[in-house]
N, C-alpha and C positions, 0 to 999 in steps of 0.2 A: 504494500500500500504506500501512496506517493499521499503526504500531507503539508499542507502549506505554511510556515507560521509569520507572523509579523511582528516583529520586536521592534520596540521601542531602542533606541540610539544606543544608552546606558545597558540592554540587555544585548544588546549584539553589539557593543566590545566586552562587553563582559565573556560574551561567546567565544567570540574571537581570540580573547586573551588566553582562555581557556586550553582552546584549540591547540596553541601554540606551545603554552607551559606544558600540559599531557600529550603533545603529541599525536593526538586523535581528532578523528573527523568530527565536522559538527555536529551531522546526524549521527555521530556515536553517542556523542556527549547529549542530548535532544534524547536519545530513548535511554539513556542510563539515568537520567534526571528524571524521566516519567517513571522510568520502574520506582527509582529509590521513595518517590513519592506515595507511591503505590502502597509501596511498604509500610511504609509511617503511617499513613491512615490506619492500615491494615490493623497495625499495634497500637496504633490509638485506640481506636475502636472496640478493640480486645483488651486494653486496659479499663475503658468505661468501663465495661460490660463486668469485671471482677471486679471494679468499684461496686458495683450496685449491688452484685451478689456479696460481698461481702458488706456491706450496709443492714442488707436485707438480713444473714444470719446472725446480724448483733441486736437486729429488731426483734427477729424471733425467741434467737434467745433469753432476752429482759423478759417477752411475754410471757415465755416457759418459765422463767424464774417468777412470775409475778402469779401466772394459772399455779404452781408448786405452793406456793404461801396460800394463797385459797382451799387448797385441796387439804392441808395442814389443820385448816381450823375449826373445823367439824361442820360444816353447810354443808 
């Protein structure tokens, strides 16, 4: 697939600079900058997601401790 992009001045020498320092084409550096992107959401995403689940068992457990003291008192 052939894709088109349009950089701003600052992002293509930035490219350019690139280019030149690693020794690699621009469309190299263009799909290794999308994968690595790719990535970090990826672990983003995957870090939310153990955020909440672990939210979520410090909630349940307080409830557990809290249903435990009721079950304790003779009701």
């Amino acid at each position: 697939m052939t894709a088109t992009v349009r950089l701003d001045d600052v992002l293509e020498n930035t490219l350019n600079k690139l280019s030149l320092t690693l020794h690699k084409k621009k469309s190299d550096i263009i799909r290794e900058a999308i994968s690595y992107y790719a990535i970090n959401i990826e672990k983003t995403q995957k870090s939310r997601i153990l955020k909440a689940i672990e939210k979520t068992k410090d909630i349940d457990k307080s409830e557990y401790i809290s249903m435990e003291g009721t079950l304790s008192d003779g009701l």
